[in-house]
TORTIFI-658437 format. One record per atom (N, C-alpha, C, O): atom name; residue in one letter; x, y, z. Coordinates in pm, 1 decimal, padded with zeros to 6 digits, m for minus. Last residue first. Layout:
N
a/r/east/north/up
CA/A/X/Y/Z
...
END
This chain:
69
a/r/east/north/up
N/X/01041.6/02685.3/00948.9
CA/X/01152.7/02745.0/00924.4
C/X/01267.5/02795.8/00978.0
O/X/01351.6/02848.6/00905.2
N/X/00798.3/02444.9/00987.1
CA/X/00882.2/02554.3/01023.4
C/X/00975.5/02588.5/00964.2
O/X/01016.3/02493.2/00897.8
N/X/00505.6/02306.9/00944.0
CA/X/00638.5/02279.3/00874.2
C/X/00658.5/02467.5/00951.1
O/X/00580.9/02562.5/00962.0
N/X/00251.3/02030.1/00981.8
CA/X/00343.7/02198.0/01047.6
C/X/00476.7/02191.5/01022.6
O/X/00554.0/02103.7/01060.6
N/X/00155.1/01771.1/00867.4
CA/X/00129.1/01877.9/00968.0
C/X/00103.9/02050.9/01009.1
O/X/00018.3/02133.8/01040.1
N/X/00155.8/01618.5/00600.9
CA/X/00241.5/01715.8/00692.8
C/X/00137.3/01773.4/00733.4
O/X/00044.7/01819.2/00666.7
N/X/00038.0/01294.5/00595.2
CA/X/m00002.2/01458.6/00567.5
C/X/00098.0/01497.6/00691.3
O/X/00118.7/01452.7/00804.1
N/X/m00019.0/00957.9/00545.9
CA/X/00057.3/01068.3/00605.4
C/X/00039.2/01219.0/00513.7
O/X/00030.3/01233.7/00391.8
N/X/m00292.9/00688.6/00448.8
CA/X/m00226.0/00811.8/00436.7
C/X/m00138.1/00911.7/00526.8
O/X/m00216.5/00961.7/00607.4
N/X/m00398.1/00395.6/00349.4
CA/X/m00325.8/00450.4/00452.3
C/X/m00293.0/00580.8/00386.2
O/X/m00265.5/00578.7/00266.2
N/X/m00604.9/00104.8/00309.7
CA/X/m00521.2/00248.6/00253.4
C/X/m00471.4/00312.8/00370.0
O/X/m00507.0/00278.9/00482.9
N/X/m00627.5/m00226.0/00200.2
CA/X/m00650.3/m00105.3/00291.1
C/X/m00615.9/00015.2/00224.9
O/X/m00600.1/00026.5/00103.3
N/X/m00737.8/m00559.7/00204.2
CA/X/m00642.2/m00426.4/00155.9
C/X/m00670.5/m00336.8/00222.6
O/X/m00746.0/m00356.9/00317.8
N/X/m00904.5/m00821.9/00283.9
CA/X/m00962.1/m00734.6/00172.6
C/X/m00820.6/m00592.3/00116.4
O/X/m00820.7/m00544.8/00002.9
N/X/m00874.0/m01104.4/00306.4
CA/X/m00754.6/m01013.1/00305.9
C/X/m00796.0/m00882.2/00220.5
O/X/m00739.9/m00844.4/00117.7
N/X/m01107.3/m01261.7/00233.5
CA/X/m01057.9/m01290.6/00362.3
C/X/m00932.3/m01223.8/00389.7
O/X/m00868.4/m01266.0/00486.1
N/X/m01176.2/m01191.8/m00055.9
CA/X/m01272.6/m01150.4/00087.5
C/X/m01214.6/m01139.0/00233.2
O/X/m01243.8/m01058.3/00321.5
N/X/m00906.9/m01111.2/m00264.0
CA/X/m00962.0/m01202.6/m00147.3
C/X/m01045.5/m01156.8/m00066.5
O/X/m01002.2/m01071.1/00010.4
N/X/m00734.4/m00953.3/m00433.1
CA/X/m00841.0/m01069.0/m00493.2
C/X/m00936.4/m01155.9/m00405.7
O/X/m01016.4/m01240.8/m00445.0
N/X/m00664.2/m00676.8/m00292.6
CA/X/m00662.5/m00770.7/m00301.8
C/X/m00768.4/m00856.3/m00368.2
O/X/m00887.0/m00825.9/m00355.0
N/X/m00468.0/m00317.3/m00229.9
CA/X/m00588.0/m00425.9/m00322.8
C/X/m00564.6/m00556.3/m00334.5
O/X/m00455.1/m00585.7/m00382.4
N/X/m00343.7/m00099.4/m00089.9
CA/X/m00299.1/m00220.6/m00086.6
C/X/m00462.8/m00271.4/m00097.8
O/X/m00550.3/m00267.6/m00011.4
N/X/m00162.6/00267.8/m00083.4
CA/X/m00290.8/00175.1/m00103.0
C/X/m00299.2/00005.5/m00136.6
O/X/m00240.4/m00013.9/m00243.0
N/X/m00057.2/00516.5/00040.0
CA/X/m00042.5/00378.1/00035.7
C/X/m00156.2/00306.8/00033.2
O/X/m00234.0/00286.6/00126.4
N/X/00031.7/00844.4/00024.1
CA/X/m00087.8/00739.6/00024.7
C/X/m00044.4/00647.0/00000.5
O/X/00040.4/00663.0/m00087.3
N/X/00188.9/01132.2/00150.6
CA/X/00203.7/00973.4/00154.6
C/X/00084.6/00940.6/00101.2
O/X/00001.8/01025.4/00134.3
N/X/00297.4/01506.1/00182.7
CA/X/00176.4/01411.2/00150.3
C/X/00190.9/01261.7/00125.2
O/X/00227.1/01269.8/00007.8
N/X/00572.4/01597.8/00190.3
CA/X/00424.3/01720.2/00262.7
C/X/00309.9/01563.1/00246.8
O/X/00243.9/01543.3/00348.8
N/X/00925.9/01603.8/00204.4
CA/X/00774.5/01500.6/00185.2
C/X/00627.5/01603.1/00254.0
O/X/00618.3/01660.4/00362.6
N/X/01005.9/01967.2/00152.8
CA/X/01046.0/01822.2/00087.3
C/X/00904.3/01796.1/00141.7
O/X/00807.2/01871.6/00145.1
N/X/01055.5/02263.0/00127.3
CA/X/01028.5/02173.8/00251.3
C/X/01069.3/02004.0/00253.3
O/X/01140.3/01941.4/00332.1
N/X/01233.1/02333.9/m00089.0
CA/X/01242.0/02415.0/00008.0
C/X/01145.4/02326.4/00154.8
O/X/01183.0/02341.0/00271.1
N/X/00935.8/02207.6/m00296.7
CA/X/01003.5/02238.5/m00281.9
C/X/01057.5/02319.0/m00155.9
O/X/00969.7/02379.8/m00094.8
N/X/00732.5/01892.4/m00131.2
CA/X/00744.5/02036.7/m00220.8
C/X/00916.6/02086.3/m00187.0
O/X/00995.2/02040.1/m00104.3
N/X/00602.0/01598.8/m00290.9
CA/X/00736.1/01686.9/m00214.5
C/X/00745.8/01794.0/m00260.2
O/X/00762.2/01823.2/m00378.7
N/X/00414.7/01317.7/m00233.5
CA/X/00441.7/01472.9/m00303.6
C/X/00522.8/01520.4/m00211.5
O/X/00524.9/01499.2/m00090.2
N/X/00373.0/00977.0/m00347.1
CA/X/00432.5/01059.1/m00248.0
C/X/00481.3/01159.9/m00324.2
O/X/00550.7/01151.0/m00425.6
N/X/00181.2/00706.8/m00345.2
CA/X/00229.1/00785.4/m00375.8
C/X/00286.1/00871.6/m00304.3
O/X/00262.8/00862.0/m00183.8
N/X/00204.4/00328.9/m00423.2
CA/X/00224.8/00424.4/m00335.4
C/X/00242.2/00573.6/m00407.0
O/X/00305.5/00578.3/m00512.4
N/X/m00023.0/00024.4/m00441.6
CA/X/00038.7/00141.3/m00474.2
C/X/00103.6/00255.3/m00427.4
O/X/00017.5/00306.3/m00355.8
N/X/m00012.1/m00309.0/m00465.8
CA/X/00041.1/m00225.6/m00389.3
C/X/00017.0/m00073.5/m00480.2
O/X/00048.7/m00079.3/m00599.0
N/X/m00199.3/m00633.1/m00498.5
CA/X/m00092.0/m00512.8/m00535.7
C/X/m00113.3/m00412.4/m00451.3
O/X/m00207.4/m00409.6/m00372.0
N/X/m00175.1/m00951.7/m00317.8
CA/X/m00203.4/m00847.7/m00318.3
C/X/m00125.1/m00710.5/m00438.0
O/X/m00002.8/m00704.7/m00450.0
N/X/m00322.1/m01230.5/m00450.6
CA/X/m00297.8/m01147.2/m00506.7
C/X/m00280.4/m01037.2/m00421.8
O/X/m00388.8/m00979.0/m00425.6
N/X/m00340.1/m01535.5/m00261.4
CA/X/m00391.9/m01442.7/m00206.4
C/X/m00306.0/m01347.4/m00305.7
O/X/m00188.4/m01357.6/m00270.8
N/X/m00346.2/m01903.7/m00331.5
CA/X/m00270.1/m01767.0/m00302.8
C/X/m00395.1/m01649.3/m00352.3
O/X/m00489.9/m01657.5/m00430.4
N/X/m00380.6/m02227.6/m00297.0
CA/X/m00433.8/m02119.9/m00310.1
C/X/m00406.7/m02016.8/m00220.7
O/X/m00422.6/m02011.6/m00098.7
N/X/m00172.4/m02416.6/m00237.6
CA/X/m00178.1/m02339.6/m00386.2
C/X/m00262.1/m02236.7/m00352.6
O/X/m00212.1/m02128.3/m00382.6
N/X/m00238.8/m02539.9/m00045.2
CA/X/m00128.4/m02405.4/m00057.7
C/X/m00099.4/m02366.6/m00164.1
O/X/m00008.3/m02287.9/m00190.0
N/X/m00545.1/m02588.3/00092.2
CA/X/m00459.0/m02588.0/m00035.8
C/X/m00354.6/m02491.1/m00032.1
O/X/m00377.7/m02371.1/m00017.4
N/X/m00577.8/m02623.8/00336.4
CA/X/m00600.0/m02720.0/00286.3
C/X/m00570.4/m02727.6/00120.2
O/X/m00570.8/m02825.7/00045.9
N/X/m00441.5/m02434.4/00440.9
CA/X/m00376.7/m02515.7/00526.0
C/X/m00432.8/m02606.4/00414.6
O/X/m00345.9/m02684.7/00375.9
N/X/m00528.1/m02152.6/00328.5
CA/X/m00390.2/m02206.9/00274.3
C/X/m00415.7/m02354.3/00356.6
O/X/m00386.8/m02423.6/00259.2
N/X/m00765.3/m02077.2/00431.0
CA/X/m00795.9/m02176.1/00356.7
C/X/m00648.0/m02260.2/00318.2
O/X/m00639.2/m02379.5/00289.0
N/X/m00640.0/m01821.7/00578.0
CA/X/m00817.1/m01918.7/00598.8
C/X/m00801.1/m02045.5/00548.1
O/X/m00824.9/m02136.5/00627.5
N/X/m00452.9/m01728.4/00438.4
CA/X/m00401.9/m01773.0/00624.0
C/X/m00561.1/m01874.2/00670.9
O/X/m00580.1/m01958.7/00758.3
N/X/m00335.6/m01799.6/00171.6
CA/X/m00439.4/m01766.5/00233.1
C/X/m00455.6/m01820.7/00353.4
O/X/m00470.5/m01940.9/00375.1
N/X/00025.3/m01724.8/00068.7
CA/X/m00151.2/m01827.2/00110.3
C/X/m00165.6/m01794.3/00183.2
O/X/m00088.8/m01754.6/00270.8
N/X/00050.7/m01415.0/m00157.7
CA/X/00100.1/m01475.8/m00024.5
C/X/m00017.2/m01596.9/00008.4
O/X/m00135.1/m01574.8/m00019.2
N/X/00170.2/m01219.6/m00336.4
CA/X/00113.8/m01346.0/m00366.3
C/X/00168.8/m01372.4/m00218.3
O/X/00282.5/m01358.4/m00173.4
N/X/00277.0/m00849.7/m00483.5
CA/X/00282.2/m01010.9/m00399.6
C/X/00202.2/m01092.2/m00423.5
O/X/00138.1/m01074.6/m00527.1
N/X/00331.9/m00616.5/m00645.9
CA/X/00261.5/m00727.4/m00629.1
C/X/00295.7/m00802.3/m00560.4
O/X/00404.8/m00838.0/m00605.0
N/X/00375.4/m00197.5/m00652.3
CA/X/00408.5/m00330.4/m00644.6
C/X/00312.8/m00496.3/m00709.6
O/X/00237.7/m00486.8/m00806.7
N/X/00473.8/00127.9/m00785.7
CA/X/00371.3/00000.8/m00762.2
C/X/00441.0/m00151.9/m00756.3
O/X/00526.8/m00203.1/m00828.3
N/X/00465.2/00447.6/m00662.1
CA/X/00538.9/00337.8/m00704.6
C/X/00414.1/00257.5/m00694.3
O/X/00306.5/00279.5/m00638.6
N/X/00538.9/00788.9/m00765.4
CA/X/00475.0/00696.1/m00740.0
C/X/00522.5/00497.5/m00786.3
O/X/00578.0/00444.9/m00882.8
N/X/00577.5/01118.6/m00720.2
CA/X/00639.3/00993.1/m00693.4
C/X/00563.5/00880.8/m00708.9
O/X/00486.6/00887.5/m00613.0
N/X/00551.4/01435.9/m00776.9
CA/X/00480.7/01352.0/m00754.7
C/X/00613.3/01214.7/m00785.7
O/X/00712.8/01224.8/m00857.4
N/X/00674.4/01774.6/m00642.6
CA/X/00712.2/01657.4/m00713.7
C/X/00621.4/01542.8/m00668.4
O/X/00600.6/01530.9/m00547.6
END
């Protein structure tokens, strides 16, 4: 089973917010997540995109390991 979610925020810009707090920082979000059957979560990606040089985003991933019985 595939899962996937998506977000958005808006947060000021920890560089520049002090002299405008209008100016906000876009981040979106994506997440996915596979589940097999008889084990469940096996795979995570989290991915986080931004409009800003000074908050560029990232990615992140979890992977099962070793699954027992």
């Amino acid at each position: 089973m595939k899962i996937k979610g998506y977000g958005e925020s808006f947060v000021i810009d920890p560089w520049f917010g002090w002299m405008d707090s209008s100016k906000k920082i876009n981040i979106k979000v994506e997440v996915t997540d596979y589940y097999a059957p008889q084990v469940g979560f096996v795979k995570g990606l989290y991915s986080e995109k931004s409009n800003s040089l000074n908050v560029p985003g990232g990615e992140m991933s979890n992977d099962l390991v070793s699954f027992e019985k």
